[in-house]
C-alpha atoms as one frame of an Amber mdcrd trajectory, in Angstrom:
protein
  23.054  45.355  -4.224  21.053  45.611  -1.539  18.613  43.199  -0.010  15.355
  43.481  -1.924  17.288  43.137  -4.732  19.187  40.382  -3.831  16.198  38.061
  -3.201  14.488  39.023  -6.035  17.501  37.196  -7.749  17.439  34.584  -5.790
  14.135  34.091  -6.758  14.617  34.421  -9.899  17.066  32.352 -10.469  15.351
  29.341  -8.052  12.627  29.731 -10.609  14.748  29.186 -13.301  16.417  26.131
 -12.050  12.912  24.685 -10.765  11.490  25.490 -14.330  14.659  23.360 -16.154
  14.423  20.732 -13.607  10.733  19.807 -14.463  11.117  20.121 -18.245  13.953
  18.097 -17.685  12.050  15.558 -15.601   9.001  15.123 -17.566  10.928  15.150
 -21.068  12.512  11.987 -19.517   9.542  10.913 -18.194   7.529  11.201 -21.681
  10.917   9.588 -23.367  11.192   6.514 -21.430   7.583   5.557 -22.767   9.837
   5.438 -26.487   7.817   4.710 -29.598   5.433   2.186 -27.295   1.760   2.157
 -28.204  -0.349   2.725 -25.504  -4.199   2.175 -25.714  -6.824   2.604 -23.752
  -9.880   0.103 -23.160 -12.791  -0.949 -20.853 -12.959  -4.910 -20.001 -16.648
  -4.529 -19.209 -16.455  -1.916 -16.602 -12.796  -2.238 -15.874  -9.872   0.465
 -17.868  -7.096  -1.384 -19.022  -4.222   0.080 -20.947  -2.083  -1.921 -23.117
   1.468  -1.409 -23.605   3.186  -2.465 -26.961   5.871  -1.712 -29.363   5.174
  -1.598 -33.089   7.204  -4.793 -34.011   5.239  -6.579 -31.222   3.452  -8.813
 -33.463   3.055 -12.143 -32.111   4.160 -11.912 -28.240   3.491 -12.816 -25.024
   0.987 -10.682 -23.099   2.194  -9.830 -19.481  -0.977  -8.664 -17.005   0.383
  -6.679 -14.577  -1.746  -6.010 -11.263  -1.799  -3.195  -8.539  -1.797  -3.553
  -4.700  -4.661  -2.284  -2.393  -5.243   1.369  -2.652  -3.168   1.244  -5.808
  -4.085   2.077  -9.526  -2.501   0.884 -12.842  -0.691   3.846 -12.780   1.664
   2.685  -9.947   2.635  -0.415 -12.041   3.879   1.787 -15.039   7.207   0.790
 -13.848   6.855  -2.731 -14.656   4.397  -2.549 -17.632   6.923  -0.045 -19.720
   9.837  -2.265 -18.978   8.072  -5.150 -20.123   7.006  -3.792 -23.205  10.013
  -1.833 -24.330  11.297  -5.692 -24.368   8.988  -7.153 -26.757   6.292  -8.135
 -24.041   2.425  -7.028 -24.472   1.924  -5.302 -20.970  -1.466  -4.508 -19.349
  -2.645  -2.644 -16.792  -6.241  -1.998 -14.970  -7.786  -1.150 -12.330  -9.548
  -3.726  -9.338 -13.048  -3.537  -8.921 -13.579  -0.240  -6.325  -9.646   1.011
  -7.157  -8.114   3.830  -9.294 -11.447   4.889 -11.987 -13.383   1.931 -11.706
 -16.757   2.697 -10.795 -17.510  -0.440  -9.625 -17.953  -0.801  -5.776 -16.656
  -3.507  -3.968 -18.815  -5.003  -1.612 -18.225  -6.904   1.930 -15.969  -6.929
   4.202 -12.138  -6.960   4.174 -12.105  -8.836   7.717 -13.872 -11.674   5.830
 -12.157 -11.120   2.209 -13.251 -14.616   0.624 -15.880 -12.638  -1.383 -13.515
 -10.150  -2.593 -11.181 -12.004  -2.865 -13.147 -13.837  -5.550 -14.265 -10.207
  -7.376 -10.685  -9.356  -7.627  -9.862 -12.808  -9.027 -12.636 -12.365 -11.577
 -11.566  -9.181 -12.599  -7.797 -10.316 -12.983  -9.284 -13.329 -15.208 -11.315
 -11.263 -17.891  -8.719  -8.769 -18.128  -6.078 -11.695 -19.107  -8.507 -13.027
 -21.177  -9.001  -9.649 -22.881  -5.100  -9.604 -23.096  -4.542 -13.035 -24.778
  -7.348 -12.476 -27.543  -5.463  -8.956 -28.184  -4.591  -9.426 -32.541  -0.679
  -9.195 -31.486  -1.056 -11.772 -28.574   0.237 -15.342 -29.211  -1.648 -16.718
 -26.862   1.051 -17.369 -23.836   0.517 -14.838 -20.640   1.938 -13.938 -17.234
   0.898 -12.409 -14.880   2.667 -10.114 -12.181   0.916  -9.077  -8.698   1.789
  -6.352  -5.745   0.944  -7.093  -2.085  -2.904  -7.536  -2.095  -2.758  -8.680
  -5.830   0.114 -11.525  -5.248  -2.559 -13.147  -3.560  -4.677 -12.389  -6.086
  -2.128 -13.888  -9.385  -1.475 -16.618  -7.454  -4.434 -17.581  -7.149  -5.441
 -17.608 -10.786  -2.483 -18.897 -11.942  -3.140 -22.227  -9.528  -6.562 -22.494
 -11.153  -5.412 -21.851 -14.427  -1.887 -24.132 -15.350  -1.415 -22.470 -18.985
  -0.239 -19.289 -17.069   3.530 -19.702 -18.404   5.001 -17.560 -15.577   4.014
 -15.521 -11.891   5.648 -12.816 -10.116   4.384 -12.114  -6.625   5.609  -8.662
  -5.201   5.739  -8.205  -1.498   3.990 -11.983  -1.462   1.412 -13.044   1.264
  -0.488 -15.910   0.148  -1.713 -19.452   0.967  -2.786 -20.303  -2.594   0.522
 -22.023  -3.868   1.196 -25.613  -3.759   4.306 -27.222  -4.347   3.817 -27.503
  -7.907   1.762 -24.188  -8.648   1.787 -21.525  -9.885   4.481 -22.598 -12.824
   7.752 -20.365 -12.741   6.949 -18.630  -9.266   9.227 -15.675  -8.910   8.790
 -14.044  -5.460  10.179 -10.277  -4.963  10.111  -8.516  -1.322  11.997  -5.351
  -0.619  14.911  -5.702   1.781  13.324  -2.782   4.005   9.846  -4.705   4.346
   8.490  -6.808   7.396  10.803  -9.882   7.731   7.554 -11.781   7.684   7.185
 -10.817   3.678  11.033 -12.114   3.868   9.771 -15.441   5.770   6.848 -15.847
   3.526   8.883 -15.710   0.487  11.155 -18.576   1.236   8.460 -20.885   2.738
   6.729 -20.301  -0.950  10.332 -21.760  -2.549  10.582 -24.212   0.026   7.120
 -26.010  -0.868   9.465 -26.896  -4.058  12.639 -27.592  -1.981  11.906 -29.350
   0.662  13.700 -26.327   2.785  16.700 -24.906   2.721  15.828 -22.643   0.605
  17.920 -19.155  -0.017  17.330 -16.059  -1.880  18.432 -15.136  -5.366  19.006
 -19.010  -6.267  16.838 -20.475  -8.849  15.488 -24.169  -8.188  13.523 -26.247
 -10.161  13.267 -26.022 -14.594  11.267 -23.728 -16.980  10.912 -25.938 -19.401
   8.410 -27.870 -16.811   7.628 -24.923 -14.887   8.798 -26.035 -11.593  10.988
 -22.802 -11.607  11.275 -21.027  -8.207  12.855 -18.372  -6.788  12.758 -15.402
  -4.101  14.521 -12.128  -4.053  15.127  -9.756  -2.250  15.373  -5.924  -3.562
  17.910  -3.765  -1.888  17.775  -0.569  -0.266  13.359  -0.064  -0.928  10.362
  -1.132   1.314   6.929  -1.623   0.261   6.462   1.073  -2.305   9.940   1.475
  -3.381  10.016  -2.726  -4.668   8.134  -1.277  -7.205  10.775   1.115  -8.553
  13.356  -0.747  -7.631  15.500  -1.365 -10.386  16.310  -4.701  -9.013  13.130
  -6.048  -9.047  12.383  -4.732 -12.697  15.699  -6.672 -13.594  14.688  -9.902
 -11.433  10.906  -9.634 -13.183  12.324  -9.157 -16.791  15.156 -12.071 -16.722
  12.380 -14.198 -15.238   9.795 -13.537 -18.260  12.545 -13.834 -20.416  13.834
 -17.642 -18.342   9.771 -18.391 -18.766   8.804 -17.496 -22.513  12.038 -18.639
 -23.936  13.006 -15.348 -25.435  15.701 -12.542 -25.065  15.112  -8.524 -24.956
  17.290  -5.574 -25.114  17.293  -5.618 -21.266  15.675  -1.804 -20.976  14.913
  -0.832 -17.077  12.609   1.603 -16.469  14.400   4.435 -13.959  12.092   6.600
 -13.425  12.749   7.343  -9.529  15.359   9.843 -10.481  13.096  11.798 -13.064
   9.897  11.843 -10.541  11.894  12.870  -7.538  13.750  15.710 -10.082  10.077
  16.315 -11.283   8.722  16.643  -7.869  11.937  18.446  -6.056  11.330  21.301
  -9.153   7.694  21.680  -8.312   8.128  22.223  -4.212  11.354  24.432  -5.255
   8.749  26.640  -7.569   6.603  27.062  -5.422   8.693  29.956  -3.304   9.203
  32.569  -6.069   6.026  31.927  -6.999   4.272  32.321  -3.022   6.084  35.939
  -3.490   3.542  36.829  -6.401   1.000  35.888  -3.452  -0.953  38.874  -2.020
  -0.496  39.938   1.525  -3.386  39.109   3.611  -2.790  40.603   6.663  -0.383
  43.752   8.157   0.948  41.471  10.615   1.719  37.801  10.759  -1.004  36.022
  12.162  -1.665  32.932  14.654  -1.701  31.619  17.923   2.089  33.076  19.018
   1.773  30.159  21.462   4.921  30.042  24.154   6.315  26.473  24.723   3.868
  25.434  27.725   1.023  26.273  25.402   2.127  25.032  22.704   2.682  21.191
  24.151  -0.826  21.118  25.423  -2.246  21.991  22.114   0.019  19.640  20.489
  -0.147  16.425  22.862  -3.704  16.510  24.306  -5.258  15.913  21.145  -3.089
  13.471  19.515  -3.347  11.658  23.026  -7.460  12.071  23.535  -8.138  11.315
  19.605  -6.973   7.819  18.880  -8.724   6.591  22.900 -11.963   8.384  21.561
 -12.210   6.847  18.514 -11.448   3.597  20.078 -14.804   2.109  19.170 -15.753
   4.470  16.376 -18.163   3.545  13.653 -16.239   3.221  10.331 -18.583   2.171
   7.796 -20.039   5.152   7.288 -18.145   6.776   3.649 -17.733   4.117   0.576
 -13.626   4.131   1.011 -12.201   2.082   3.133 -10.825   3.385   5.940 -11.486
   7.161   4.542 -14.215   7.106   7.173 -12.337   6.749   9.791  -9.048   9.075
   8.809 -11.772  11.624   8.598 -13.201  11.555  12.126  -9.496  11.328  13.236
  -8.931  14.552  11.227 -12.255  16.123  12.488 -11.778  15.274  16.448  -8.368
  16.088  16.561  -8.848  19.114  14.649 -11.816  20.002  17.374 -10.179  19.282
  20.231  -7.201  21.543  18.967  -9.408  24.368  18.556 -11.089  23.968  22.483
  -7.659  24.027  24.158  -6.194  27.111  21.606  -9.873  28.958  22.693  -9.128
  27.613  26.377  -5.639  29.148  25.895  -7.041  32.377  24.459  -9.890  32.759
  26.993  -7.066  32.082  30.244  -4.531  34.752  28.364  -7.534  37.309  28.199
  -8.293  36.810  32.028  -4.484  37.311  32.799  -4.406  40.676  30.116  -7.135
  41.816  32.198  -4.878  41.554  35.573  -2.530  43.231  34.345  -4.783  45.833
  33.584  -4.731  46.129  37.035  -1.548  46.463  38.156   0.948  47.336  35.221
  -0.176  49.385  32.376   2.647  48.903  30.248   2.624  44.992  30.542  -0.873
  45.358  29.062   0.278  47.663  26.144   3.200  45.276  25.202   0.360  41.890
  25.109  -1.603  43.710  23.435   0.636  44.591  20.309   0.326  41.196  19.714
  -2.204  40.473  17.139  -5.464  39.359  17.975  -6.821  36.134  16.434 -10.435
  37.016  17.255  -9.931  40.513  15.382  -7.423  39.510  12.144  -6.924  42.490
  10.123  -7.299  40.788   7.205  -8.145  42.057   3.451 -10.879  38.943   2.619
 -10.236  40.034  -1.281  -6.430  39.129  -0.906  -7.458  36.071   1.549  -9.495
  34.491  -1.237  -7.221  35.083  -4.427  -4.177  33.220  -1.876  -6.294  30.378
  -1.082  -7.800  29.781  -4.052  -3.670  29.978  -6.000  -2.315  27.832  -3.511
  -5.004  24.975  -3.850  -4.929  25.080  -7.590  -1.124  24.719  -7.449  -1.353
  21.674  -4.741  -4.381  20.249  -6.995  -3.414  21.213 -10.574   0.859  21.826
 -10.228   1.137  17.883  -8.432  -2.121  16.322  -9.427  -1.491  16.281 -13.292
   1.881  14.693 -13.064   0.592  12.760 -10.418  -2.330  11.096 -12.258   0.299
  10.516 -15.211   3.076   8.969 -13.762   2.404   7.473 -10.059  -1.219   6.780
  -8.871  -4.663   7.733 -10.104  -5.582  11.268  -8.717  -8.549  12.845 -11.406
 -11.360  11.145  -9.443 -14.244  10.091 -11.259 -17.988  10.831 -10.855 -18.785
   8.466  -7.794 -15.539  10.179  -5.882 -16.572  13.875  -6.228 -18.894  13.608
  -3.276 -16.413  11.595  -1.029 -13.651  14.439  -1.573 -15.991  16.560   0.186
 -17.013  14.793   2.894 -13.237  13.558   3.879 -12.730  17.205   3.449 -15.207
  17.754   6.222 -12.428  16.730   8.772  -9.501  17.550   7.039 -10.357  21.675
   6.984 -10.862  22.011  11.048  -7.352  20.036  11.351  -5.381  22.443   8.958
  -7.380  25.062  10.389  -6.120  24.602  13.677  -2.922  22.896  13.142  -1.748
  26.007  10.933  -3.344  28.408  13.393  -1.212  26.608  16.503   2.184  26.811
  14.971   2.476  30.353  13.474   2.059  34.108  14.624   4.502  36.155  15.472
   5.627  34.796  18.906   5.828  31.394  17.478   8.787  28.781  18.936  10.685
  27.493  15.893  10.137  23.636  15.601   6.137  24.234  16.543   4.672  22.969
  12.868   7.210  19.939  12.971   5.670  19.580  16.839   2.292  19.734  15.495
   2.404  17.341  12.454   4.829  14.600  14.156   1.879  14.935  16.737  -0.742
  13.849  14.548   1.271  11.164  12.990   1.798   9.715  16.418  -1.794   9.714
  17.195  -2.365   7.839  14.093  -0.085   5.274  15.046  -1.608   4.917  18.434
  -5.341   4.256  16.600  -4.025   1.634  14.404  -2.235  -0.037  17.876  -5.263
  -0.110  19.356  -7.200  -1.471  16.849  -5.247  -3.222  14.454  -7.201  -5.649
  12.823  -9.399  -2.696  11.006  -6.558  -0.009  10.901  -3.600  -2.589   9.914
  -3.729  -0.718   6.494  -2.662   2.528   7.969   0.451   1.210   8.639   1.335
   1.412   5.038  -0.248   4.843   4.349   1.724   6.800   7.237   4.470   7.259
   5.765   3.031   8.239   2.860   1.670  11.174   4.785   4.701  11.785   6.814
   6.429  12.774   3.417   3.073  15.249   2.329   3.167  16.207   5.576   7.213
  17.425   4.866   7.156  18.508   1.268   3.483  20.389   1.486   4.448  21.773
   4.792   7.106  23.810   3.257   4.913  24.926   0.962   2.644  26.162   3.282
   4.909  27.906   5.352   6.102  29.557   2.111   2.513  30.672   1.916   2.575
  32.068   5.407   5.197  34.177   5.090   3.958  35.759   1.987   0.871  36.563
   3.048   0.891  36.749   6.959  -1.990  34.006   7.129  -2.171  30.538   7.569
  -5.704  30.542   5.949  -4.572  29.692   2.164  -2.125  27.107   3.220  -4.148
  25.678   5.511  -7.504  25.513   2.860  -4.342  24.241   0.095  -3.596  21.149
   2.174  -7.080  20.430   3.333  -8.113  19.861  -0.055  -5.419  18.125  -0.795
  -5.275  15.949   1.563  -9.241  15.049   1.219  -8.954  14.407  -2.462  -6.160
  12.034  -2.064  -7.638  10.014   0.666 -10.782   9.878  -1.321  -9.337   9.293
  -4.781  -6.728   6.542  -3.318  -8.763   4.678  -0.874 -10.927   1.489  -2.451
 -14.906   2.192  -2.876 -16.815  -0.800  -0.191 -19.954  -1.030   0.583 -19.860
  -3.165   3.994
């Protein structure tokens, strides 16, 4: 058989594996929901799902809150486990989170008055829970990083709450006798400080001496306390982790007096199966891509070249911005991950120009003095003359953003985080996208063409992620909340990167992969980020 034919095959039958894999995936996905009854509401202007089964009568409701930058989808997890063991579980979305259009307003460096929106919203959506016609009356509720501040809180001020669960808990609000039947969860990857923080919370009860997974105190008072500790998952895993589901379930159970069929939701298997099938798609499809140029196109940069263009921004970007405005977009921090995109995508495009400009002043001298060292530079393809067929340009751009946007988003918006933005996030996708097109632009550009060193994109994006990580050390106190998005990016950075360079290869331009993960990358920072007004 000979070559041609042999990848064809190969793609082929990639495409057919990929294809079983996310049938697979999402038939799992769609089965673990079971014969639940999910409903949709509005709490004035806050969407709330509820999460029953049909014998679920007269139960307990369970009110189950997201982190910052979270939405209600992210607590699925949680609320489906819950429910598929007799609970009532419901979801929402905080004031300026996920689709409500409500805009927070002040400042996160002085959070009191948030603090007290978020607390308000939390209390009419239990309220809203307990009045539900298959409620009987008792409730829980269950918090994640920003919000176990946020249920603890309530729960202090309100006694009846039967039970708590604080995920990846920082809080002051608990007293030695409140919340009643305080569970504390914190991933065994997080900061030890989360660790710390749990056991002074049990402590308060003990006296000290406190130790994870032991219970102290009694339910039937609700002096019930406990911390622990989720293997092998950090900040964003705890919430898939199957020991934490386990810990959260026995613990409603311990606090409402009841017993379930012990049903753990598992999705991480299914989403990373759904997920792997989608990137794995993508290459027989990039082949059905058309080619955009005769020649593969970009920088060709040699290794000298190559580390200026790399380190010099990510260096110059984060000291720049040192004292940056960043209260200028309604999503917090979005304005300032955008002028990081923006310079750093600038100041990559003066050096590759610089680079350009200095290798047409040494193609001249050779003019000079060796024809044939001219003819063999200039073989190389030309970046300010791309042969490139704008037809074919546009029709590969515009495939690979509606795979990034449509192929993810949808399964996205289903089954992790909120990604369909609503009205007041349309405008915000475009302005973070503002900054995000002159980075891809330049970062693609830099680490492909024909004389391009293997390892350059890896260079390029680790790079950037550095630079990040240099902002947020020099100004922590506004940029602390970085720290939990990097690696976030660090793994679209991986997955979408080999998409890209799929894209590349097909059609000899970084252009569509470039445009693909510009967009993407703007709509999720705008769709994920909270709406302030500061």
């Amino acid at each position: 058989m000979h070559s041609a034919g042999r990848s064809t095959l190969a793609r082929l039958l990639v495409a057919l594996a990929a294809g079983i894999a996310i049938a697979a995936a999402l038939w799992q996905l769609h089965r673990a929901t079971g014969d639940l009854i999910v409903t949709h509401a509005n709490v004035g202007q806050t969407p709330v799902t509820v999460f029953r089964e049909p014998s679920a009568t007269r139960a307990p409701v369970v009110v189950i809150a997201h982190g910052f930058a979270g939405s209600q989808q992210l607590m699925q997890p949680f609320a489906q486990t819950m429910a598929r063991n007799g609970c009532i579980a419901v979801t929402f979305d905080f004031t300026g989170h996920g689709r409500n259009p409500v805009t927070m307003v002040g400042d996160v460096d002085e959070p009191t008055k948030i603090t007290g929106v978020l607390v308000d919203d939390l209390a009419r959506v239990t309220d809203y829970a307990r009045a539900l016609p298959q409620s009987d009356g008792r409730a829980a509720v269950l918090g994640h990083s920003m919000a176990s501040d946020i249920v603890v809180a309530y729960a202090v001020a309100h006694p009846d709450i039967s039970a708590t669960v604080a995920v990846s808990v920082f809080t002051r609000k608990s007293t030695p006798t409140l919340p009643h039947n305080l569970l504390v969860i914190v991933g065994d990857w997080e900061p030890q400080m989360l660790k710390d923080e749990g056991l002074r919370i049990v402590n308060q009860l003990t006296g000290g001496g406190a130790v994870a997974g032991r219970t102290y105190g009694s339910f039937s008072d609700g002096t019930a306390r406990r911390v622990a500790f989720s293997s092998g998952v950090e900040h964003i895993g705890v919430l898939y982790s199957q020991d934490s589901l386990r810990e959260s379930l026995q613990w409603m159970n311990e606090s409402f007096g009841r017993q379930s069929s012990g049903w753990i939701d598992r999705r991480p298997i299914w989403l990373a199966l759904l997920f792997g099938g989608l990137i794995a798609l993508a290459w027989p499809l990039s082949k059905l891509l058309p080619q955009a140029a005769p020649l593969p196109m970009g920088a060709s940069l040699a290794w000298k070249p190559l580390l200026i263009a790399a380190i010099v921004p990510a260096v110059l970007t984060p000291l720049m911005l040192w004292k940056a405005p960043t209260d200028f977009l309604t999503i917090l921090l979005g304005d300032y991950l955008t002028l990081h995109f923006l310079l750093y995508g600038a100041l990559t495009a003066a050096i590759l120009l610089l680079i350009r400009w200095r290798g047409a002043r040494a193609r001249a001298q050779a003019a000079k003095h060796h024809q044939r060292g001219l003819e063999r530079l200039e073989s190389l393809p030309d970046p300010a003359h791309p042969r490139v067929a704008i037809a074919a340009l546009a029709i590969a751009s515009v495939a690979a953003i509606a795979y990034n946007i449509i192929g993810f988003g949808v399964p996205l918006d289903t089954y992790a985080f909120s990604f369909m933005p609503i009205e007041p996030r349309l405008h915000l996708i475009a302005a973070v996208a503002c900054g995000t097109i002159p980075y891809f632009l330049t970062a693609e550009w830099m680490a492909h063409g024909a004389g391009a060193k293997r390892g350059a994109y890896a260079l390029a994006k680790f790079c950037f992620l550095a630079s990040l990580a240099a902002a947020v050390a020099l100004n922590l106190q506004k940029l602390f909340f970085l720290i939990i998005i990097v690696p976030v990016i660090l793994l679209l950075f991986i997955a979408f990167g080999v998409i890209s360079n799929w894209t590349y290869k097909a059609t000899n331009h970084p252009l569509p992969g470039a445009l693909a993960n510009a967009i993407l990358f703007a709509w999720a920072i705008a769709v994920t980020f909270p709406m302030v007004i500061r």
